[in-house]
MDAnalysis code that builds the backbone (N, CA, C; Angstrom):
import MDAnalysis as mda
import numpy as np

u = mda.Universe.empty(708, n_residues=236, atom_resindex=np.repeat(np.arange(236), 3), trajectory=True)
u.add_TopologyAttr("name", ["N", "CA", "C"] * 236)
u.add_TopologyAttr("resid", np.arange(1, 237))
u.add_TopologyAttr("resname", ["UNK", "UNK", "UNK", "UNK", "UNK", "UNK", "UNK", "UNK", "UNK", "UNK", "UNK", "UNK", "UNK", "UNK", "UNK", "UNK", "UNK", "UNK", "UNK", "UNK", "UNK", "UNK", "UNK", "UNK", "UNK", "UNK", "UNK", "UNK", "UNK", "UNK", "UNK", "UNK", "UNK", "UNK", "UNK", "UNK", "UNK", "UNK", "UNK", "UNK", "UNK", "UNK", "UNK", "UNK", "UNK", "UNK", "UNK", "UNK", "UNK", "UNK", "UNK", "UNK", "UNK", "UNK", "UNK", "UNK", "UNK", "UNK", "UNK", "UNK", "UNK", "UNK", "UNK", "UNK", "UNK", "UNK", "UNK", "UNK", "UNK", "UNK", "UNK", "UNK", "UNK", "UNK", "UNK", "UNK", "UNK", "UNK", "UNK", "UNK", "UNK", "UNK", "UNK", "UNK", "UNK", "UNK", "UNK", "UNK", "UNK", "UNK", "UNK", "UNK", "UNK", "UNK", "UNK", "UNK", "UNK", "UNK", "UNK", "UNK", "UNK", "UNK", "UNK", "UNK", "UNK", "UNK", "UNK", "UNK", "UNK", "UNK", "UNK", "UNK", "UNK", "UNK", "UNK", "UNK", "UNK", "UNK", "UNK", "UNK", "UNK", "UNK", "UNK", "UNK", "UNK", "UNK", "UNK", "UNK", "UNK", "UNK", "UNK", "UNK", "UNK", "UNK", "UNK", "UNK", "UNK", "UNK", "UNK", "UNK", "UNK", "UNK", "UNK", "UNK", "UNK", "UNK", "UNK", "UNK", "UNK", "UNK", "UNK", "UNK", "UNK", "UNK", "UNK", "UNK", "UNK", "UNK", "UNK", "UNK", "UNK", "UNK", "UNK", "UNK", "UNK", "UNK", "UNK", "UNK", "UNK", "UNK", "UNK", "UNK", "UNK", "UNK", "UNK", "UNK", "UNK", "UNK", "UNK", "UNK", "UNK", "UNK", "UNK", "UNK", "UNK", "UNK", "UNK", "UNK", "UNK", "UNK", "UNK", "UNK", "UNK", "UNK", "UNK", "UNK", "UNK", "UNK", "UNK", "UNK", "UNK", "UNK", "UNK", "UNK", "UNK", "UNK", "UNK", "UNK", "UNK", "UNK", "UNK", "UNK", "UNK", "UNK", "UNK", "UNK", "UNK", "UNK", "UNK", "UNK", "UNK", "UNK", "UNK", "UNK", "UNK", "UNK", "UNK", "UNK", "UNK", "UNK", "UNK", "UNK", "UNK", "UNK", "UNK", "UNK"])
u.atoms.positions = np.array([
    [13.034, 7.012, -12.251],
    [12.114, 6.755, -13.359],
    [10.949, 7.743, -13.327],
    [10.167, 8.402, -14.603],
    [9.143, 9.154, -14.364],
    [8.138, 8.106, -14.814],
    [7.002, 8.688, -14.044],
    [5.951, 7.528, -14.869],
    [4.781, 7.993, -14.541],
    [4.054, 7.897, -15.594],
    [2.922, 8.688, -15.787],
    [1.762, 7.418, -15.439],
    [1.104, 7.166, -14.216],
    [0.095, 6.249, -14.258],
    [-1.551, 6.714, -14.435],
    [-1.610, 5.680, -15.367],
    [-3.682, 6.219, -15.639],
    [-3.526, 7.872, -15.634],
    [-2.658, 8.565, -16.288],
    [-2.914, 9.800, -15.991],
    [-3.706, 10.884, -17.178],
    [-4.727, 11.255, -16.427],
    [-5.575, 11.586, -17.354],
    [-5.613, 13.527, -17.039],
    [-6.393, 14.600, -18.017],
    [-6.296, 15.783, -18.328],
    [-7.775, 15.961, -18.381],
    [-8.738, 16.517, -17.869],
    [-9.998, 16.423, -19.308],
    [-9.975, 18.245, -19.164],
    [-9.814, 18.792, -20.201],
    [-9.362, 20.508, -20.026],
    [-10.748, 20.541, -20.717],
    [-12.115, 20.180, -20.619],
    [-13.672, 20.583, -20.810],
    [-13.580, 20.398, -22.485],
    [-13.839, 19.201, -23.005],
    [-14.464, 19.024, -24.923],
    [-12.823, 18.101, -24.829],
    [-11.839, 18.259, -24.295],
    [-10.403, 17.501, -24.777],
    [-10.053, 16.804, -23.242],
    [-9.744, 15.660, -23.499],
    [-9.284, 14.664, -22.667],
    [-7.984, 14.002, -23.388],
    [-6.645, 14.221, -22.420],
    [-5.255, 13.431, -22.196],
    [-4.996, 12.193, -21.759],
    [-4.842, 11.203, -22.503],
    [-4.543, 10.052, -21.260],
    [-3.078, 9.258, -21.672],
    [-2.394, 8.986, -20.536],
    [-1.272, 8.461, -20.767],
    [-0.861, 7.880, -19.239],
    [-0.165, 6.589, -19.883],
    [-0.008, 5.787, -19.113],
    [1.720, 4.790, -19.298],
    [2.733, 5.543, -18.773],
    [3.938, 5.287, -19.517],
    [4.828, 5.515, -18.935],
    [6.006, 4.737, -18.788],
    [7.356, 5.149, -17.673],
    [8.507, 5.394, -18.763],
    [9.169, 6.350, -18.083],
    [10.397, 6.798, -18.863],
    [11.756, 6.459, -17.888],
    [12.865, 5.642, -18.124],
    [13.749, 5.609, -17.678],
    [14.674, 6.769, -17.534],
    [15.356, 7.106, -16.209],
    [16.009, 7.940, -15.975],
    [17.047, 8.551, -16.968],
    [18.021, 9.483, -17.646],
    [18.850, 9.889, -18.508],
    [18.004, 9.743, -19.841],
    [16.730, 9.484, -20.037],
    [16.471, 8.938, -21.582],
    [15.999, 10.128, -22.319],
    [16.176, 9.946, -23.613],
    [15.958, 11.100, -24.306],
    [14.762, 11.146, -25.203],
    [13.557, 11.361, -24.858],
    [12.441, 11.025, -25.769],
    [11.960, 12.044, -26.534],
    [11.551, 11.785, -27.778],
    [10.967, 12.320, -28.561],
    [9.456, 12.180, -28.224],
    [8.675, 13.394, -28.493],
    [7.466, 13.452, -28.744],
    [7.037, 14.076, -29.871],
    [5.509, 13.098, -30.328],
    [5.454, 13.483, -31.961],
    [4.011, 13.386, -32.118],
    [3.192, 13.931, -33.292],
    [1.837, 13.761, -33.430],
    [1.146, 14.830, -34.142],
    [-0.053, 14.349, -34.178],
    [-0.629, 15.690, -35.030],
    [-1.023, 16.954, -34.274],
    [-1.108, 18.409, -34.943],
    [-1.374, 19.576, -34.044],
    [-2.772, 19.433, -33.496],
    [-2.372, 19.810, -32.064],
    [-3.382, 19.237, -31.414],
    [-4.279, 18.253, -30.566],
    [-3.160, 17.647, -31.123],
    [-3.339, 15.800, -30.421],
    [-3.294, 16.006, -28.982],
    [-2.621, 17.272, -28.046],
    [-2.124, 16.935, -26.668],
    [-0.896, 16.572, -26.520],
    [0.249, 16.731, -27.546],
    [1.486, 17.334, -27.355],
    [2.064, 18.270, -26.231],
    [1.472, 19.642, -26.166],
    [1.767, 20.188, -25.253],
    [1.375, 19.867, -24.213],
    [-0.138, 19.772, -24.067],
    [-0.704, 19.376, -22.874],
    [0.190, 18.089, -21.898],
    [0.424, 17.117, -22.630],
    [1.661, 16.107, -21.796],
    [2.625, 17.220, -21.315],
    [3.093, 17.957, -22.152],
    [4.386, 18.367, -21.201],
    [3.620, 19.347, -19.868],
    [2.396, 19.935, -19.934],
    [1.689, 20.847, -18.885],
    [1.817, 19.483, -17.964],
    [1.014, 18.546, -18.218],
    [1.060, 17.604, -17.289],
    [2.000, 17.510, -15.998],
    [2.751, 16.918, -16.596],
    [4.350, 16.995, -16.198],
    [4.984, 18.180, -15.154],
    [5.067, 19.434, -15.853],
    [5.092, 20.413, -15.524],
    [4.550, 20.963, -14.055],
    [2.972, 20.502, -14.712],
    [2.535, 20.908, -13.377],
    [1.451, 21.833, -13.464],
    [1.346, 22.739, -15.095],
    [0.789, 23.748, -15.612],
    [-0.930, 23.139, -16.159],
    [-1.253, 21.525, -16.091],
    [-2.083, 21.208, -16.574],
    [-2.680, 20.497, -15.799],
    [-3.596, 20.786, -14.752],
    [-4.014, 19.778, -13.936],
    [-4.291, 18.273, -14.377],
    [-4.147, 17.240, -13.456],
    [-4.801, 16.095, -13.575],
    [-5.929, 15.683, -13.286],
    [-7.289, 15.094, -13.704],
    [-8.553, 15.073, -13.113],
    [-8.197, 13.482, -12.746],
    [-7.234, 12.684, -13.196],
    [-7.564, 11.142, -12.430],
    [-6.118, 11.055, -12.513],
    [-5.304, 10.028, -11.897],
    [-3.942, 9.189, -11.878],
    [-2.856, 9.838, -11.234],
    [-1.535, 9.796, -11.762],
    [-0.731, 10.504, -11.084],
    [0.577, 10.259, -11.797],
    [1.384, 11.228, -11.073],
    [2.840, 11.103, -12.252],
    [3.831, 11.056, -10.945],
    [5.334, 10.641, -11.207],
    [5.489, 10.134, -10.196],
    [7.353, 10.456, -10.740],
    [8.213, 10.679, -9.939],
    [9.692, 11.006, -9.749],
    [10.306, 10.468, -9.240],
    [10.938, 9.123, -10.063],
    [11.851, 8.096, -8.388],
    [10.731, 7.760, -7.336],
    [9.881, 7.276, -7.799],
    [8.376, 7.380, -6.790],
    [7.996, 7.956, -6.117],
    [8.401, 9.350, -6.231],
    [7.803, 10.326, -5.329],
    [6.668, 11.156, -6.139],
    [5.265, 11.130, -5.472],
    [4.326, 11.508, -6.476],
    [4.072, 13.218, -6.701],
    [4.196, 13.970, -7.671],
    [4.611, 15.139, -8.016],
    [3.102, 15.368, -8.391],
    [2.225, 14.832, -8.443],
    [0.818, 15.362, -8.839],
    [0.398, 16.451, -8.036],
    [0.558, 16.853, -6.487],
    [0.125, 17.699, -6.174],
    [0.918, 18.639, -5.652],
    [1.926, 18.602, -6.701],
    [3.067, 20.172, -6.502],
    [2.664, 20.694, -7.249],
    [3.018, 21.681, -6.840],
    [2.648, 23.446, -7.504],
    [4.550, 23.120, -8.512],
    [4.075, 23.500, -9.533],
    [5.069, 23.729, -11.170],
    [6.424, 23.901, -10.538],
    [6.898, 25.404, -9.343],
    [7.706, 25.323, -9.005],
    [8.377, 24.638, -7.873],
    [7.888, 23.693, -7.684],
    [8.427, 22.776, -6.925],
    [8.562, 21.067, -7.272],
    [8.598, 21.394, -8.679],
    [8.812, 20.375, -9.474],
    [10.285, 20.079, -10.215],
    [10.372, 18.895, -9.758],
    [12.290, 19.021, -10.416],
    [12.410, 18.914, -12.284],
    [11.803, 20.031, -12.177],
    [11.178, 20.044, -13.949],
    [12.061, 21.497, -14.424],
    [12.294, 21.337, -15.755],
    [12.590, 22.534, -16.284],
    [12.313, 22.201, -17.855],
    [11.308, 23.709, -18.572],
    [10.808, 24.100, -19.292],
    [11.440, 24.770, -20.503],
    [11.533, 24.446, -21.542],
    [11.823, 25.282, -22.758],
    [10.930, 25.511, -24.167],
    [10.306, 26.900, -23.952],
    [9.090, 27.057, -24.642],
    [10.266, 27.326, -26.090],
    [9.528, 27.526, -27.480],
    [9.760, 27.632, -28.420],
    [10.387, 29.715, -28.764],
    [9.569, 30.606, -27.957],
    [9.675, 31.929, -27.760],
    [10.883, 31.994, -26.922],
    [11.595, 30.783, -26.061],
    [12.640, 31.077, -25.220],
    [12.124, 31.847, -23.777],
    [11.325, 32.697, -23.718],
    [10.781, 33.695, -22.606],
    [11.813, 34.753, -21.793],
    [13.148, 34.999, -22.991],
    [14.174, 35.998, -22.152],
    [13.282, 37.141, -22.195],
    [13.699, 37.726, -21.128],
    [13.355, 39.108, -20.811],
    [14.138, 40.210, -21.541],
    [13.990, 41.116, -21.838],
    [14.547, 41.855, -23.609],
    [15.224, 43.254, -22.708],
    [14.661, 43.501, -21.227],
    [15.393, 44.213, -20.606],
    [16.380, 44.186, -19.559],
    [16.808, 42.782, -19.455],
    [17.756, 42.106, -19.034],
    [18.875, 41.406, -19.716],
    [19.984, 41.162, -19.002],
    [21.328, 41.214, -19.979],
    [21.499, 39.952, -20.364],
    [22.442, 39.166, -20.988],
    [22.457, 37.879, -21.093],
    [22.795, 36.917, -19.718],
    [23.715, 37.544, -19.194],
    [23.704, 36.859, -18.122],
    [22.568, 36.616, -16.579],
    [21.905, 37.989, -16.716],
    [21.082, 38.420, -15.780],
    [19.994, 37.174, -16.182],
    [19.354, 37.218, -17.431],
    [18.473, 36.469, -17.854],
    [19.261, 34.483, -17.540],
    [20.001, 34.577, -17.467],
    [20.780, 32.853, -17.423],
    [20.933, 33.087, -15.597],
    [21.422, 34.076, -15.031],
    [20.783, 33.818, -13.692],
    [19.726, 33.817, -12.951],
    [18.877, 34.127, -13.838],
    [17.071, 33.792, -13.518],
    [17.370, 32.176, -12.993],
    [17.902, 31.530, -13.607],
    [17.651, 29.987, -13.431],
    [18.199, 30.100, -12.008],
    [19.233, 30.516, -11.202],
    [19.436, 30.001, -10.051],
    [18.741, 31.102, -9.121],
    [18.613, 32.142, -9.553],
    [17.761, 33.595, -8.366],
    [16.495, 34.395, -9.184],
    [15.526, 34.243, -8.866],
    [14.513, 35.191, -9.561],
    [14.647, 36.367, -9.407],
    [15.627, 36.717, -7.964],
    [15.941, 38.319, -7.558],
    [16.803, 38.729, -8.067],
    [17.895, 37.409, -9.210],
    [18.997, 38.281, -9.255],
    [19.931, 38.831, -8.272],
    [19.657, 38.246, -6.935],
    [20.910, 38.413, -5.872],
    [22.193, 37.173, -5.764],
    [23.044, 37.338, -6.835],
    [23.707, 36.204, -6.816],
    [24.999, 36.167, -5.880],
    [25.476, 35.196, -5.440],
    [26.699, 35.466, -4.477],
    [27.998, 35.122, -5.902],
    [29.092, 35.191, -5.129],
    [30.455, 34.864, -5.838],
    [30.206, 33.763, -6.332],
    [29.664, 32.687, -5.971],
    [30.318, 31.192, -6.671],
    [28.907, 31.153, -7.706],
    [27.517, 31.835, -7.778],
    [26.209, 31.878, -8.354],
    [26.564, 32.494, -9.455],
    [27.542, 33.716, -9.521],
    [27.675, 34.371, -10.474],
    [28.795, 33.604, -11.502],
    [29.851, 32.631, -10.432],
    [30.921, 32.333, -11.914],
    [29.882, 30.583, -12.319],
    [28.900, 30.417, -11.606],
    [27.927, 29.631, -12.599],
    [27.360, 29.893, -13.721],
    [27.092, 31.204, -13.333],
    [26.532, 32.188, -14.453],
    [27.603, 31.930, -15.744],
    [28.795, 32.059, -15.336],
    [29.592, 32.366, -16.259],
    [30.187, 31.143, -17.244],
    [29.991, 30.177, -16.456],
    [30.193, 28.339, -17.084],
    [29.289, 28.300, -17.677],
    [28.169, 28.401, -17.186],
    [27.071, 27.963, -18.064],
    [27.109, 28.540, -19.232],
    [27.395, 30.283, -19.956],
    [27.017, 30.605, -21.106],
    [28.376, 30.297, -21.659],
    [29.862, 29.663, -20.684],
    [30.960, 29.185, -22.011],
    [30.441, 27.564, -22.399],
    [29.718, 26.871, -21.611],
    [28.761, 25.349, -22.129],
    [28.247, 25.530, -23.213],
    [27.832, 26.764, -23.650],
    [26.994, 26.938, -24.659],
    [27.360, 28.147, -25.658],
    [28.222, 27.862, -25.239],
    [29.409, 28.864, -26.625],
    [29.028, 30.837, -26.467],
    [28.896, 30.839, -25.322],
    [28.404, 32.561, -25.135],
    [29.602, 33.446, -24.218],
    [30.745, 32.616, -24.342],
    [31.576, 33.410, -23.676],
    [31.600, 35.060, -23.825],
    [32.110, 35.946, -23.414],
    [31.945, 37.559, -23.536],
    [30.685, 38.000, -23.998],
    [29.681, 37.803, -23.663],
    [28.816, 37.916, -23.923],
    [27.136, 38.116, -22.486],
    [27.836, 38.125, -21.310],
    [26.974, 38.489, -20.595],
    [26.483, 39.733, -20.349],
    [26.945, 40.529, -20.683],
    [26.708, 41.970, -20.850],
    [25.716, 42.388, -22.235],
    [25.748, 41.746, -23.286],
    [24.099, 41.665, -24.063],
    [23.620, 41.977, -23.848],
    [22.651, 42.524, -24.597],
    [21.069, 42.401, -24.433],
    [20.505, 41.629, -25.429],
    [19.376, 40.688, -25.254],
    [18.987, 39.752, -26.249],
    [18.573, 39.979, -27.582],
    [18.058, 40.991, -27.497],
    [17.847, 41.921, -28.774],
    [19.217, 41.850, -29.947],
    [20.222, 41.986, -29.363],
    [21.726, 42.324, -29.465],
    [22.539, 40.630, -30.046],
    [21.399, 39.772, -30.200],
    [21.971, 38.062, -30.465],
    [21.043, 37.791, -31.613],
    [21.947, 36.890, -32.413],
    [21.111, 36.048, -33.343],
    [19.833, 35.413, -33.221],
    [19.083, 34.634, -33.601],
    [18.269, 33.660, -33.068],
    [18.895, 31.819, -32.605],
    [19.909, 32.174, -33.409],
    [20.700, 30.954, -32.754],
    [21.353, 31.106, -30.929],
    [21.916, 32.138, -30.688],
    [22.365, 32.680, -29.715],
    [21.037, 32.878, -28.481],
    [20.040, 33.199, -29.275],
    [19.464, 33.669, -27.848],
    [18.579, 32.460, -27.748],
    [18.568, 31.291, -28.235],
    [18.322, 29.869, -27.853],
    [19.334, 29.050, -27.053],
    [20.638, 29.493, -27.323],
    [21.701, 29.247, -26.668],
    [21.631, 29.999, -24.983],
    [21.456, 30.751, -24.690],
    [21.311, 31.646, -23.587],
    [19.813, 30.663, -22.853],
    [18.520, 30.929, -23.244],
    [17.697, 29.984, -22.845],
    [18.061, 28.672, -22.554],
    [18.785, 28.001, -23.404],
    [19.392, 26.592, -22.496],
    [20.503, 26.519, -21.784],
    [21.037, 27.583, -21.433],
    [21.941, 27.755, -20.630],
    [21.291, 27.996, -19.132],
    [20.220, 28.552, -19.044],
    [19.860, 29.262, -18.042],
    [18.756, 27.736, -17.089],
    [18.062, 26.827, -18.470],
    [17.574, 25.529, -18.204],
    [18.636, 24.402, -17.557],
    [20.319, 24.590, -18.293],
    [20.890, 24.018, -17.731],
    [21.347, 24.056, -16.183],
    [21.447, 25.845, -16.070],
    [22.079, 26.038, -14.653],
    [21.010, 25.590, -13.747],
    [19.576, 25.504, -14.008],
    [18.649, 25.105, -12.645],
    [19.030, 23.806, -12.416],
    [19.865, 22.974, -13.042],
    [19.962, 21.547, -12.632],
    [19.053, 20.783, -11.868],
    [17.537, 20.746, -12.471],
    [16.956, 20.121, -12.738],
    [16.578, 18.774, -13.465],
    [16.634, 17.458, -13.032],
    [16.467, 16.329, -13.522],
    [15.786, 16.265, -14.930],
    [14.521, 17.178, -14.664],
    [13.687, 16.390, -16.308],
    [13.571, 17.706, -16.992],
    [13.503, 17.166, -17.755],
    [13.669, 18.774, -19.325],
    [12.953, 18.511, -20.118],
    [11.947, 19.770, -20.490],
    [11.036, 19.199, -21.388],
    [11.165, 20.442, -21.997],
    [10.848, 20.230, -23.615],
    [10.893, 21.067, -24.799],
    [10.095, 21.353, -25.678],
    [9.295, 22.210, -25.898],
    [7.850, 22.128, -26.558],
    [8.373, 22.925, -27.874],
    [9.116, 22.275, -28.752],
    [9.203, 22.865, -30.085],
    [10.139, 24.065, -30.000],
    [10.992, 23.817, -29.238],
    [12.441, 24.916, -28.435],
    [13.281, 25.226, -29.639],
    [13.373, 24.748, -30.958],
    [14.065, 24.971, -31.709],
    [13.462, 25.322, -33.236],
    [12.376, 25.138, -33.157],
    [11.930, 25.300, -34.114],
    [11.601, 26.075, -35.403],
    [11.989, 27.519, -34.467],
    [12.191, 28.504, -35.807],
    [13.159, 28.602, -36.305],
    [14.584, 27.934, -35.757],
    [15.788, 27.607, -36.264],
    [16.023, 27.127, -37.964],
    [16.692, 27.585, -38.581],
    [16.782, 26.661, -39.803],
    [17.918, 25.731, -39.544],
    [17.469, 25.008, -40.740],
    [18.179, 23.341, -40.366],
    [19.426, 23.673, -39.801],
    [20.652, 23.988, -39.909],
    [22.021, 24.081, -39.419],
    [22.088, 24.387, -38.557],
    [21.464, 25.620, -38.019],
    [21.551, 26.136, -36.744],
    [20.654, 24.865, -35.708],
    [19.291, 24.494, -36.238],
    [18.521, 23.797, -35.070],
    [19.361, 22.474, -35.088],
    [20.259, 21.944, -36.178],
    [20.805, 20.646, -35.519],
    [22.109, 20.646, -35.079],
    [22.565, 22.258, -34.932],
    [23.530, 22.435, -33.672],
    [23.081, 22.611, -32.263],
    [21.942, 23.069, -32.232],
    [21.321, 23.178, -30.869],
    [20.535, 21.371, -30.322],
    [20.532, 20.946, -31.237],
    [20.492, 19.769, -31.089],
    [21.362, 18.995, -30.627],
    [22.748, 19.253, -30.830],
    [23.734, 18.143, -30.931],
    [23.983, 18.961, -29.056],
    [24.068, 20.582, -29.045],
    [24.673, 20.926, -28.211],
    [23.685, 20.804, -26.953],
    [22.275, 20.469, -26.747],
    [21.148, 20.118, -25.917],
    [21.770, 18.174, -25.774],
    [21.946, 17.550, -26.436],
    [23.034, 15.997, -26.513],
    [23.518, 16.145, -25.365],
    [25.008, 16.990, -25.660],
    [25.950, 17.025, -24.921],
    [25.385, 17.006, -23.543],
    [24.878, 18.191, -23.671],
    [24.241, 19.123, -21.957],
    [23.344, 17.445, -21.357],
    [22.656, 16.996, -21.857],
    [21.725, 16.420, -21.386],
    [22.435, 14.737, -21.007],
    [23.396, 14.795, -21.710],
    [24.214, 13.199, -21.421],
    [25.171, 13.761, -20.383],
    [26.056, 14.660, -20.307],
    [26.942, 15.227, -19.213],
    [26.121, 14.831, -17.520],
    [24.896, 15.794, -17.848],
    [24.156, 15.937, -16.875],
    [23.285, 14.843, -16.301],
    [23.401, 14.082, -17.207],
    [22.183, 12.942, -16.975],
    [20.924, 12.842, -17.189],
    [20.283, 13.982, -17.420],
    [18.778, 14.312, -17.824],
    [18.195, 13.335, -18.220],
    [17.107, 13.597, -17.964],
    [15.724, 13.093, -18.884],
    [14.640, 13.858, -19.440],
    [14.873, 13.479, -20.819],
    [14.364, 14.870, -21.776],
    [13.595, 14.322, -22.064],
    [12.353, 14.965, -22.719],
    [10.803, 14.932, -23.522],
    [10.924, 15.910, -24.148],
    [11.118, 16.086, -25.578],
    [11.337, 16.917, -26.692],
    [9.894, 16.899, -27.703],
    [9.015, 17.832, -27.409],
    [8.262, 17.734, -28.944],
    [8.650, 18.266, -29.886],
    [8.742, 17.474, -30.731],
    [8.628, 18.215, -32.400],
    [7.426, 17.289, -33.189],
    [7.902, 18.766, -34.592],
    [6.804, 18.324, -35.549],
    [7.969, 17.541, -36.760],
    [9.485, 17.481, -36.815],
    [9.804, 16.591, -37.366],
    [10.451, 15.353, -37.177],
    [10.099, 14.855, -37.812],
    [10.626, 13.030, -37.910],
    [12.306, 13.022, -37.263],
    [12.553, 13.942, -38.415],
    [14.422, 13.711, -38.930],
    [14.902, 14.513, -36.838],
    [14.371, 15.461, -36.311],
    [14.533, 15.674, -35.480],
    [14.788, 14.587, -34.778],
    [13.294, 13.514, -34.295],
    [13.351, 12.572, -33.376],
    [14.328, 11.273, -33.785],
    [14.711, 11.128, -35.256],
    [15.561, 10.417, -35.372],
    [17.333, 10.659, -34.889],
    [17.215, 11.734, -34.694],
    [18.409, 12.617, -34.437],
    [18.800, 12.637, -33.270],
    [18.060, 12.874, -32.463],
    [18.156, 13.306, -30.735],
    [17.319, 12.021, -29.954],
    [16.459, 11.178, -30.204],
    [15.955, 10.307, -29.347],
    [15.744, 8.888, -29.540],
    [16.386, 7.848, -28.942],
    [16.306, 6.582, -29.342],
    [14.936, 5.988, -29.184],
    [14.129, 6.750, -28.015],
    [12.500, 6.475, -27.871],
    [11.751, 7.466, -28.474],
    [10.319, 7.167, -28.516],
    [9.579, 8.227, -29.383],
    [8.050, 7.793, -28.807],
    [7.879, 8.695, -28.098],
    [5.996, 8.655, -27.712],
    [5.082, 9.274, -28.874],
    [4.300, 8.843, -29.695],
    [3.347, 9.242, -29.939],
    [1.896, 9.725, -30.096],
    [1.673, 10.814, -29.644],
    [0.304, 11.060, -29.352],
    [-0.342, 11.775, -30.498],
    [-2.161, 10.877, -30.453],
    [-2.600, 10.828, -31.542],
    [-4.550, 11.005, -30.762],
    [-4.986, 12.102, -31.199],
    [-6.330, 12.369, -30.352],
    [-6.500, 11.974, -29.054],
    [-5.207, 12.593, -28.648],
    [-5.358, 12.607, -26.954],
    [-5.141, 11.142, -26.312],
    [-4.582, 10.505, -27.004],
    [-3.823, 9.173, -26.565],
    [-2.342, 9.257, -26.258],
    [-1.841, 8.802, -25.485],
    [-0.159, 9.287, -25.579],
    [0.012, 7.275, -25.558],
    [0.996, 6.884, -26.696],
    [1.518, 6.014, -26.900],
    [2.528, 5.391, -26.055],
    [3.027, 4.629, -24.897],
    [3.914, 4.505, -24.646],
    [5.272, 4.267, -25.304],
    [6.497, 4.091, -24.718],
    [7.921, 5.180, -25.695],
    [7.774, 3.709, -26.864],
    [8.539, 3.690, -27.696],
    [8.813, 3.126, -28.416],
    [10.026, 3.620, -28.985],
    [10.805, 2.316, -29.788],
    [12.308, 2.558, -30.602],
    [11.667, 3.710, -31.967],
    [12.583, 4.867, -31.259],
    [12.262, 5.883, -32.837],
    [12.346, 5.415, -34.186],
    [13.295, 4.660, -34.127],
    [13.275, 4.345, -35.565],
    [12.555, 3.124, -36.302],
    [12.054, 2.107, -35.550],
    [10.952, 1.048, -35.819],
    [8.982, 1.995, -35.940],
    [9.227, 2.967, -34.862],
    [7.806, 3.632, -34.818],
    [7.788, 4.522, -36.422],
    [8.456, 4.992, -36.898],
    [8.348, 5.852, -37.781],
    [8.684, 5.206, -39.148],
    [9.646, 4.259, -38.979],
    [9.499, 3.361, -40.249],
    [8.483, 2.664, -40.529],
    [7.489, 2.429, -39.643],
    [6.211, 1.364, -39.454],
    [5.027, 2.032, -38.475],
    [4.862, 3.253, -38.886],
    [3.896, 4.037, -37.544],
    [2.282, 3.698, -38.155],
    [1.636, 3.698, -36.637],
    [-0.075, 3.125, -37.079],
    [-0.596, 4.249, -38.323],
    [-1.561, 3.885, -38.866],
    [-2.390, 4.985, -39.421],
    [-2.679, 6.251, -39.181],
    [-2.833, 6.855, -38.185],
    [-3.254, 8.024, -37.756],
    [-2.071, 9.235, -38.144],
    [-0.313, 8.152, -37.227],
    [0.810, 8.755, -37.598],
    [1.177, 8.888, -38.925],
    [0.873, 7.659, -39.614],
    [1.325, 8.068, -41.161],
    [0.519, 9.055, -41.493],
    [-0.845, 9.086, -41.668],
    [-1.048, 9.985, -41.947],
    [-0.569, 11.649, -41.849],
    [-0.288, 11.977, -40.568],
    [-0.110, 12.526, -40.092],
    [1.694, 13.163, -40.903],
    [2.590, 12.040, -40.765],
    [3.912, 12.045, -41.489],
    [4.004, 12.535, -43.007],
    [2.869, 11.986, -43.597],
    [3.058, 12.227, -44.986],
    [2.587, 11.001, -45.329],
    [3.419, 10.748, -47.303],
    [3.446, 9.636, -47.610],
    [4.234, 8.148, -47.253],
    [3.689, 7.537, -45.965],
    [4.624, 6.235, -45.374],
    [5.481, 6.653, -44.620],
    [6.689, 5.642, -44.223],
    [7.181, 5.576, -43.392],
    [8.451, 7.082, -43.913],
    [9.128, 7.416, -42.683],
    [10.035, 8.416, -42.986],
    [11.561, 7.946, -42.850],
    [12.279, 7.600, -43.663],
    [13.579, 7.082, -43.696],
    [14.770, 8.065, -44.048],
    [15.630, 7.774, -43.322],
    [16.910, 8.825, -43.564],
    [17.789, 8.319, -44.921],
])
C-alpha cells in the first residue's frame, strides 16, 4: 500500500497537504486546476519535492528520506526525456544501466520491452527518426523495463491527439495490470480519468482529496472542481 500520512510540501508562498492511501495495483487518476499541486504530489512521491512535515510510506517502509533514486518509483514526464543522440534501444536501456553496459540477458530485455510496446525493428532509431506516438512508446518501454512498483505520470500523453493518446492509454492498461503497478496519472481531462482509473484524487489549492470512485467524483464534484471542469458534471 502507498500512503501518504499528514504529508505536507511548503515550497515558500505554496503549501501541499495530503493525507491518503492507495492500494497496491490501483490505477489513479489525478485531476485539478493548473496549479493546484498536481505535480508537486507526484515530486512528493518521487522524492524530487521535499517534505517539511509527515511521511509517505511503501508496504510500510518509510521512503521520506530516500534520495529519488532509491525509490521504487518510476517517472513519466510529458517531454518523455529521450536523449536525441541515443538510439531507441540505447535510450530503453537507460532504464536497466545508466552506462549502457548491458550483458546478454539486459540486452534481449531491451528487446521485449520495445516488442510490449509495438517497436519491434526499431532499436537502431534515432528518436528524431519516430512519430510522436512512437517515441512515447519507447519512453514507456524503458519505465516498464525498470520494474518498478509505482508509476507516476505527469501529463505523459498529452500532446497526443485523441487516437493516438487513447492507444497509449489502453497500451500503459495492459503494461500496468500484467505488471501489477500502481499508477498516479495526472491529467487535465475528465474523459482520460474515466478511461484509465476507477479512483480519482483531486487536488484543489493545495489540498489533495483522498481517492474517490472516478465516476461518482466527476459526475457530482465539489465546487472548486466543477468549476474547474466546465459547465457541471462531465458524463460520457
Amino acid at each position: 500500500m502507498l500512503q501518504l500520512e499528514r504529508a505536507e510540501s511548503d515550497l515558500g508562498g505554496f503549501r501541499l497537504r495530503a493525507d491518503f492511501s492507495i492500494e497496491p495495483g490501483a490505477r489513479v487518476a489525478v485531476i485539478g486546476p493548473s496549479g493546484s499541486g498536481k505535480s508537486t504530489l507526484l515530486g512528493m512521491i518521487a522524492g524530487f519535492v521535499p517534505l517539511s512535515a509527515g511521511r509517505i510510506l511503501w508496504r510500510g517502509a518509510d521512503l521520506s528520506q530516500l534520495a529519488p533514486g532509491a525509490r521504487p518509483v518510476s517517472i513519466l514526464f510529458q517531454d518523455q526525456n529521450l536523449f536525441p543522440h541515443l538510439s531507441v534501444g540505447q535510450n530503453v536501456g537507460l532504464g536497466l544501466r545508466p552506462d549502457l553496459r548491458l550483458n546478454a540477458g539486459q540486452k534481449r530485455a531491451v528487446t521485449q520491452a520495445l516488442h510490449q510496446v509495438g517497436l519491434d525493428g526499431l532499436a537502431d532509431r534515432r528518436p528524431a527518426q519516430l512519430s510522436g506516438g512512437q517515441q512515447s512508446r519507447v519512453a514507456l518501454a524503458r519505465v516498464a523495463l525498470r520494474e518498478q512498483p509505482i508509476l507516476l505520470l505527469d501529463e505523459a500523453f498529452s500532446a497526443l491527439g485523441p487516437a493516438l493518446k487513447d492507444e497509449m492509454l489502453s497500451l500503459l492498461m495492459g503494461i500496468a495490470d500484467r505488471s501489477g503497478l500502481t499508477v498516479l496519472m495526472v491529467t487535465h481531462d475528465p474523459q482520460d480519468a474515466r478511461a484509465f482509473a476507477a479512483q480519482t484524487v483531486a487536488v484543489i489549492d493545495g489540498q489533495v482529496s483522498p481517492p474517490q470512485a472516478t465516476a461518482a467524483l466527476l459526475d457530482s464534484p465539489p465546487p472548486a472542481l466543477a468549476e474547474y471542469l466546465g459547465a457541471g458534471p462531465v458524463r460520457r
